[in-house]
C-alpha positions, -999 to 999 in steps of 0.1 A, spaced: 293 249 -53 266 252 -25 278 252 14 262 222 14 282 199 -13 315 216 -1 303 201 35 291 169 24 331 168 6 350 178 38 331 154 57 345 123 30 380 141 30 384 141 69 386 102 70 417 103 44 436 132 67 470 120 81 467 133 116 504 125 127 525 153 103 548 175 123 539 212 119 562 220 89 566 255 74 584 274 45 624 269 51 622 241 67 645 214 52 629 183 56 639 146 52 607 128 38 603 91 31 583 77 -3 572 46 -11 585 32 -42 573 -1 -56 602 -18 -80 589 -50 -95 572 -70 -66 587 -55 -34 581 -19 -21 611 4 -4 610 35 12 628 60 -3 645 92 11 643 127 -1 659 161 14 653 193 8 641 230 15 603 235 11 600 269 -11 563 268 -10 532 250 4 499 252 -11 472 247 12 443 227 2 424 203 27 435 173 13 450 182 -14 478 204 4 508 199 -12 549 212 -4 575 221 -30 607 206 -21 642 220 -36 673 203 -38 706 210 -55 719 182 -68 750 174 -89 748 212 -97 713 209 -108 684 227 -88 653 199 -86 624 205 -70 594 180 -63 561 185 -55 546 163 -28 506 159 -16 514 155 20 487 136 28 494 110 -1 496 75 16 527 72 -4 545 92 18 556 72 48 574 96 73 579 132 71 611 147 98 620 182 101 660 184 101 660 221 105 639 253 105 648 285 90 640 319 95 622 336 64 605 369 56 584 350 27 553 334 15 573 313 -13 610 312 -11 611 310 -56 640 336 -51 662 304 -40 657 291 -77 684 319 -93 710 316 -64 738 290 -62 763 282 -34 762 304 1 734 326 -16 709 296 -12 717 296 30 688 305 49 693 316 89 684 291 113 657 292 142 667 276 171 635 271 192 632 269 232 
């Protein structure tokens, strides 16, 4: 593609950009709200996890988001800017030494804990 289409796409793209999403960044455990539609109503519906990766795309940026549950690992991915998603809150930030945290997926228990940042 030519500067010029890639520009002409950006430019259509920008009006669909959330511009209220905290900064978020690999280890951060995050609490992030989906809209679900069941039948005629809609309800939000909350999801926790540690994001293992986050592919960076304009608009099409999307986060990987692990969870263990019941003694399962699950991990989601979410487009961030999807206006499905209705909130997005940071419960904690770790400190990492990685690009993608897919070490997390063979690790169970205390091996999964990641060190916390505490920011000033």
């Amino acid at each position: 593609m030519t500067k010029n289409k890639i520009n002409i796409i950006r430019n259509i793209e920008k009006t669909y950009l959330k511009k209220n999403l905290p900064i978020i960044n690999i280890g951060d455990s995050i609490r992030i709200g989906l809209l679900i539609q069941e039948g005629s109503r809609e309800r939000v519906q909350f999801s926790e996890g540690v994001i293992i990766s986050i592919n960076n795309s304009y608009l099409n940026t999307t986060i990987t988001l692990r969870r263990v549950f019941q003694g399962i690992g699950v991990e989601k991915v979410y487009l961030i800017h999807s206006p499905r998603i209705t909130s997005i809150e940071i419960i904690r930030k770790s400190k990492i030494r990685r690009a993608k945290l897919y070490y997390l997926r063979n690790r169970s228990g205390k091996a999964t804990r990641l060190k916390q940042k505490f920011t000033k």
